[in-house]
C-alpha positions as CSV (number, residue, x, y, z in Angstrom):
1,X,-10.9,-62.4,-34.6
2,X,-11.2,-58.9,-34.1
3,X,-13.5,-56.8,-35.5
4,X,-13.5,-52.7,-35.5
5,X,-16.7,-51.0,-34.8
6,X,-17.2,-48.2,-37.1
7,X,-18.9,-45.2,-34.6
8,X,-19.8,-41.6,-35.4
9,X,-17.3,-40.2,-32.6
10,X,-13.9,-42.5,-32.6
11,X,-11.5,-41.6,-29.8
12,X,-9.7,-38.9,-31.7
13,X,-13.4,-37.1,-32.6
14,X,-13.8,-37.3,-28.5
15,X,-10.5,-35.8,-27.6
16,X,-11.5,-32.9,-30.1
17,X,-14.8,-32.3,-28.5
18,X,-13.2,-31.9,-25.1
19,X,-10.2,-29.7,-27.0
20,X,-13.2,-27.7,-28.2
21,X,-15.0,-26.8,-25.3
22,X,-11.9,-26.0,-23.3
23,X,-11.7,-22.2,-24.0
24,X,-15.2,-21.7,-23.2
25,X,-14.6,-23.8,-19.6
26,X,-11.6,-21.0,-19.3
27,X,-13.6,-18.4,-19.7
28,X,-15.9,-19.4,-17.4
29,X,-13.7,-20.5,-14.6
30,X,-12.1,-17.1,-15.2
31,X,-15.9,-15.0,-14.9
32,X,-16.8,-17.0,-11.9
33,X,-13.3,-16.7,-10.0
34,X,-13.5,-12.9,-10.8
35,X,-16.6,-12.8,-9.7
36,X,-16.6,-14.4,-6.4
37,X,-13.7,-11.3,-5.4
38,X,-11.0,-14.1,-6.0
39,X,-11.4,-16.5,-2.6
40,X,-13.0,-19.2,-4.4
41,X,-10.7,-22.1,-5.0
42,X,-11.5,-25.0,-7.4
43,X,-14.4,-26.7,-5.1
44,X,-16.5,-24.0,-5.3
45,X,-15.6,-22.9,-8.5
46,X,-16.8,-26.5,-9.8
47,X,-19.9,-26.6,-7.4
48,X,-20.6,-23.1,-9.1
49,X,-20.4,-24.0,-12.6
50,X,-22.4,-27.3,-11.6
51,X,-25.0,-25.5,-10.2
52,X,-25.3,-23.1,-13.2
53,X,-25.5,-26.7,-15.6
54,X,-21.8,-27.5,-16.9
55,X,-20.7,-30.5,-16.9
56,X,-17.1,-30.6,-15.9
57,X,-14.3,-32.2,-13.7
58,X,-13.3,-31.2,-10.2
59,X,-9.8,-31.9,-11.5
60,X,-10.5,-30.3,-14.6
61,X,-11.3,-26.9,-13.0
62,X,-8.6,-27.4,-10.5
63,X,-5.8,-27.7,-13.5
64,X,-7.5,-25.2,-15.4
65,X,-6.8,-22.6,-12.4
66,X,-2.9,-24.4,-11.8
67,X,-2.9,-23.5,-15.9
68,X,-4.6,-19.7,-15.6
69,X,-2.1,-19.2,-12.3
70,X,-5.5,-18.5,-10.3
71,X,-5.3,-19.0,-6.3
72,X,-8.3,-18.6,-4.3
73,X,-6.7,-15.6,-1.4
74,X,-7.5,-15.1,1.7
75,X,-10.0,-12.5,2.3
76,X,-9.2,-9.7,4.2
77,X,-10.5,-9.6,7.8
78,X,-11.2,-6.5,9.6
79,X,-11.4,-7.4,13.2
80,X,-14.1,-5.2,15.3
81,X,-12.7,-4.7,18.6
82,X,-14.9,-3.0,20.2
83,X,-18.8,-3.4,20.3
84,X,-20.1,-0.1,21.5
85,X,-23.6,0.7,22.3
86,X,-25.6,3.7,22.7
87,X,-26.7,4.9,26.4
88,X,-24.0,2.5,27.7
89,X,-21.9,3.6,30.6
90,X,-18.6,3.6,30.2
91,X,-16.2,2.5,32.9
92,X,-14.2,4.4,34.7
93,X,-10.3,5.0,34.5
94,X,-9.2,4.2,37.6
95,X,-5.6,3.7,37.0
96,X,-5.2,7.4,35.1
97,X,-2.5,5.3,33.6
98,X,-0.3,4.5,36.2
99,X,0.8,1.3,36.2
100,X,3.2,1.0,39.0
101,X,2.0,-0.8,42.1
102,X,3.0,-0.7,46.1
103,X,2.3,-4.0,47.1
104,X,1.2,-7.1,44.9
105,X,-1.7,-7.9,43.8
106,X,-3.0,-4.4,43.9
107,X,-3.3,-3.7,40.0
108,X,-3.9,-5.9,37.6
109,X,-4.1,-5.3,33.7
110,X,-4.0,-7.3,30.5
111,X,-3.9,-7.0,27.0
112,X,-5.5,-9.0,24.2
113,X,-4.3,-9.5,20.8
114,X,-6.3,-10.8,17.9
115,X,-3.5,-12.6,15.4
116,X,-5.2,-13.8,12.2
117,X,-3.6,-17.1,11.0
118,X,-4.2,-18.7,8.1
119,X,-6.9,-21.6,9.7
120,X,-8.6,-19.1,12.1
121,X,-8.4,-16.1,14.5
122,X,-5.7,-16.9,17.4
123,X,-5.9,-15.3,20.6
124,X,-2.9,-13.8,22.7
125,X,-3.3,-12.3,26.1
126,X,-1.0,-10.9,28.4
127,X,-1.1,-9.9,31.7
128,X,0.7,-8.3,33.9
């Protein structure tokens, strides 16, 4: 009733061409996370090696990286405070750092904090 189909590439003959080509997909998941200063996770490492013409998985890079214990990090910011401009007055320190007032409402100061979370920059001000 059944009848086998003989083909030039059975299942097993498939397995072994993806078993094949894995070390070569390593190395190049490896060059192109290197490469990319080590903040590119499995998305763009796949959308990479797409756009250079492999043909490969989303999944199969994303294993790949689990496998080669690569994590795309978070690069490090440097956070530029202060934006200062030639011929630009600067203000005057009125205070000459004392902080202590008579009445209320007299002096007012704050403080901001840029705090770096993992989604985005946070903002903390204080004032006093």
């Amino acid at each position: 009733m059944f009848r086998s189909v003989a083909t030039t590439r059975g299942a097993n003959g498939f397995l072994a061409s993806i078993l094949e080509k894995m070390p070569r997909l390593r190395g190049r998941v490896q060059v192109a996370f290197q490469t990319n200063r080590q903040v590119y996770g499995s998305p763009r490492i796949h959308a990479e090696l797409r756009g250079q013409g492999r043909r490969c998985g989303r999944k199969r890079i994303a294993r790949l990286m689990r496998e080669l214990q690569l994590s795309a990090q978070l690069p490090r910011h440097r956070t530029i405070t202060t934006k200062s401009e030639k011929g630009v007055r600067v203000a005057d320190n009125v205070l000459q750092q004392d902080f202590h007032a008579d009445e209320r409402n007299r002096k007012w100061v704050t403080d901001t904090t840029y705090i770096w979370t993992r989604r985005r920059m946070a903002l903390s001000g204080n004032c006093a």
